[in-house]
C-alpha positions in Angstrom: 14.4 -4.2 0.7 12.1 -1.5 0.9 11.4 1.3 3.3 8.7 4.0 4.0 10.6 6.6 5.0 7.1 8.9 4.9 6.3 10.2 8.4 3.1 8.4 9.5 0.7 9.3 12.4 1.7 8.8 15.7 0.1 5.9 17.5 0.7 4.8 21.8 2.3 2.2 21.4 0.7 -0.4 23.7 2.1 -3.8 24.5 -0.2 -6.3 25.0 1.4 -8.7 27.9 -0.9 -11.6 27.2 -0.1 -12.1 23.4 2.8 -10.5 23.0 2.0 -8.0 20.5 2.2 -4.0 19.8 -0.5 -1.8 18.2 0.6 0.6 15.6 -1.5 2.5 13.5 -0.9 0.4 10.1 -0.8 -3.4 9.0 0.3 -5.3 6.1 -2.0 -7.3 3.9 -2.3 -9.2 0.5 -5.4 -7.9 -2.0 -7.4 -11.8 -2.5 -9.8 -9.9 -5.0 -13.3 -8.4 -4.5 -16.8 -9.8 -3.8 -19.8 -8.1 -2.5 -22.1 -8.3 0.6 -25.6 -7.6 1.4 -26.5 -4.9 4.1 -29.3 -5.4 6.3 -31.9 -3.7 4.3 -31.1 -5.9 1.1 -28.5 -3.1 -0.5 -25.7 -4.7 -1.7 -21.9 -3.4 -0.9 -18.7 -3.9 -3.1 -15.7 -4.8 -1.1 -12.3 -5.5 -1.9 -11.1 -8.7 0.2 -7.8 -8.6 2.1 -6.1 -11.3 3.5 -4.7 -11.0 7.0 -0.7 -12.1 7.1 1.9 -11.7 9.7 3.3 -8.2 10.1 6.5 -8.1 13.0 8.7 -5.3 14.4 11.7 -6.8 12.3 14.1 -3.6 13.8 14.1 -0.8 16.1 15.6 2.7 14.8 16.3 5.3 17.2 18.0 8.7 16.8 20.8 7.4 19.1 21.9 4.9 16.5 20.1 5.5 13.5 19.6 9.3 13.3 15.4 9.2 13.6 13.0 6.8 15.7 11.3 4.1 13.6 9.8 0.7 13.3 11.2 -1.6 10.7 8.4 -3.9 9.8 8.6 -7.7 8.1 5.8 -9.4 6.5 5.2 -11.2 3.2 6.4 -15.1 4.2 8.4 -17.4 1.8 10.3 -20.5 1.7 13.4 -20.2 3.5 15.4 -20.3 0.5 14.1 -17.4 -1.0 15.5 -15.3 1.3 18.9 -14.1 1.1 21.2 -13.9 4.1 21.4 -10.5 5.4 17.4 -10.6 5.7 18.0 -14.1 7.7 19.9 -11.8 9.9 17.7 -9.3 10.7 15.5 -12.1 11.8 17.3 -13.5 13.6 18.5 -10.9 15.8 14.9 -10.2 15.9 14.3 -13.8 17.3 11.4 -14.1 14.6 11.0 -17.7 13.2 9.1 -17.3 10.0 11.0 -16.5 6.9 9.6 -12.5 6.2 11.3 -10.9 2.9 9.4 -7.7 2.5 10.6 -5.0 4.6 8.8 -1.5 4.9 9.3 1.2 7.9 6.9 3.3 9.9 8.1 6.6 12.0 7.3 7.6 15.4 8.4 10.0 17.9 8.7 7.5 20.8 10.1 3.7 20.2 10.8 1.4 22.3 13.5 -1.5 22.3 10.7 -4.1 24.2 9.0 -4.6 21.1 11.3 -6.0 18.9 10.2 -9.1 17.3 6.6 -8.7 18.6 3.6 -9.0 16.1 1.5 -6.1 15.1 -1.8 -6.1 16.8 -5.4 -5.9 14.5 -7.7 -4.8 17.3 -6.6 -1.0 16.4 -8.6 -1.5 12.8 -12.1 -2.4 13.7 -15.7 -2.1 12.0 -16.3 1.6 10.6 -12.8 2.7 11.1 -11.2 5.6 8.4 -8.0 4.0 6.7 -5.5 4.8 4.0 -4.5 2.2 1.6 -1.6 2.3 -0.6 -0.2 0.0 -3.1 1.1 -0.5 -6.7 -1.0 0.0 -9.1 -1.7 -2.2 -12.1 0.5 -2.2 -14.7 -1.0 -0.6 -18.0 2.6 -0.7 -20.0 3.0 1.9 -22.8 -0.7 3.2 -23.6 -1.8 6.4 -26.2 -3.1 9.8 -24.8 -6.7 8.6 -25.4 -6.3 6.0 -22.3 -3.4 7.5 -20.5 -4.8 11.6 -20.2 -8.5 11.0 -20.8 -8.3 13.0 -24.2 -11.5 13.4 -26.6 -9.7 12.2 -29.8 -9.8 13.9 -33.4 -13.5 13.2 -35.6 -14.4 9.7 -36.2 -15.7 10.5 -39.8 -13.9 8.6 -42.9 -10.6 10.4 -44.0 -10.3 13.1 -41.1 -6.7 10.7 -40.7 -6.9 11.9 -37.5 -8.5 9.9 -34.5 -6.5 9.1 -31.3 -3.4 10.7 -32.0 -2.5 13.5 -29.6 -2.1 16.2 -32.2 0.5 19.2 -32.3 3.0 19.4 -28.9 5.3 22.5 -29.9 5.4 25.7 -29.9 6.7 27.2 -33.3 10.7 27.9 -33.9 10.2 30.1 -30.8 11.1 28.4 -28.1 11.7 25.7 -30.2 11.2 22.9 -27.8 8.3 20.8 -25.9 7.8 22.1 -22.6 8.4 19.6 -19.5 5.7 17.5 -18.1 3.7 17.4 -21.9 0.8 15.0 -21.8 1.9 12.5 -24.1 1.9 8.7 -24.5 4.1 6.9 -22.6 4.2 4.0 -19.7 0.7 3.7 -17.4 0.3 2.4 -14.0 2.4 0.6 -11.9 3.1 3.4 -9.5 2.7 3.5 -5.9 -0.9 5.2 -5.4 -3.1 5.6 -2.3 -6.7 5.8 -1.6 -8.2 7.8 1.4 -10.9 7.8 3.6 -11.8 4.5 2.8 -13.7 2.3 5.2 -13.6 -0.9 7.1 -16.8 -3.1 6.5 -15.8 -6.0 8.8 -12.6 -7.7 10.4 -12.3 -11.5 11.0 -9.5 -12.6 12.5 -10.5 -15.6 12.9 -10.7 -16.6 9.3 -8.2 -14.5 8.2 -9.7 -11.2 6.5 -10.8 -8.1 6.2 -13.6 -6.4 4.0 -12.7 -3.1 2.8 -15.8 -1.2 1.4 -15.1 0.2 -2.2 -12.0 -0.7 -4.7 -8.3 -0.7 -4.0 -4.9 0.0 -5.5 -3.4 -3.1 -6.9 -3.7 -6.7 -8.2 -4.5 -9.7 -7.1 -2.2 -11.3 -4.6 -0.4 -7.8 -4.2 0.2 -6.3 -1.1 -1.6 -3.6 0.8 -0.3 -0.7 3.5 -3.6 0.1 5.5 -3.4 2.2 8.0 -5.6 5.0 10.0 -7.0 7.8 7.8 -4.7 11.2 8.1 -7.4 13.2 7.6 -10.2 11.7 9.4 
């Protein structure tokens, strides 16, 4: 179970009396790929596909019993027997029905107890809006310093025996050791990496998706944090 402990903007939290849902200034969604679309003067736009999934207020965290105010929220739906107990539990309690087993948290300075168990409301993210998105980047595993740091290389002419190796990485006897943080090959990608300022192209709830202009973080069938730019 993971949580985003990272202080996110603060949003009114409105509750919608008619659907039964809150509005909170990020969803949850699952990367389907990329495609492009034509504008309406024949220019063509890349953007990445996401797929629209449940996101619900699994738990409410206040600073009466928890220490800080928070929304825990659930999405990512499986077969019931993929999820262990305890997570059954926190469903439960939250009177959801559909089996959630990914778990992430989102910190405000007002929550209240009325919206546990609601869904997260997509009218806040509409056509044109600013949004960060974060997720896991792909997984490179362990690459050289040509791919990993964007070095030149050594000449490419016969017998220089020296092409895409990094080269020296020390100092001489004094100090005698590689400094910390030393470009060198090692493991790439598969970190948690976010893009800003990107932009919505179009939202269809109706069919499920959303059009995000530009490239993402992440694989296929991975999951995406969007929510509203910081610094917009």
């Amino acid at each position: 179970m993971t949580e985003e402990t990272k202080s996110v903007q603060t949003e009114t939290i409105n509750k919608n009396e008619s659907n039964q849902t809150v509005s909170l200034p990020l969803i949850y969604g699952v990367k389907a790929g990329m495609t492009r679309i034509f504008s309406d003067d024949g220019r063509h736009i890349p953007v990445t596909v996401v797929k629209l999934i449940k996101n619900h207020v699994s738990q409410v965290k206040t600073s009466e019993t928890d220490g800080y105010n928070a929304y825990q929220i659930a999405f990512g739906e499986k077969r019931e027997k993929l999820v262990n107990n305890p997570k059954k539990g926190i469903l439960k309690k939250a009177k959801i029905t559909s089996f959630l087993n990914n778990y992430a948290e989102i910190r405000q300075d007002e929550v209240s107890l009325e919206n546990l168990g609601l869904e997260l409301d997509l009218s806040v993210f509409k056509n044109d809006t600013f949004i960060d998105v974060t997720s896991i980047s792909k997984g490179k595993g362990f690459q050289g310093v040509m791919k990993r740091h964007n070095f030149k290389g050594g000449p490419a002419a016969h017998g220089s025996k020296f092409h895409r190796t990094g080269g020296s990485i020390g100092n001489r006897a004094t100090p005698g050791k590689v400094f910390k943080n030393k470009k060198m090959p090692g493991h790439m990608g598969d970190k948690q990496v976010t893009v800003q300022n990107l932009t919505i192209v179009k939202v269809c709830t109706e069919k499920g998706y959303l059009l995000i202009r530009g490239s993402v973080p992440g694989g296929k069938n991975g999951f995406l944090k969007i929510a509203k730019a910081l610094k917009k």
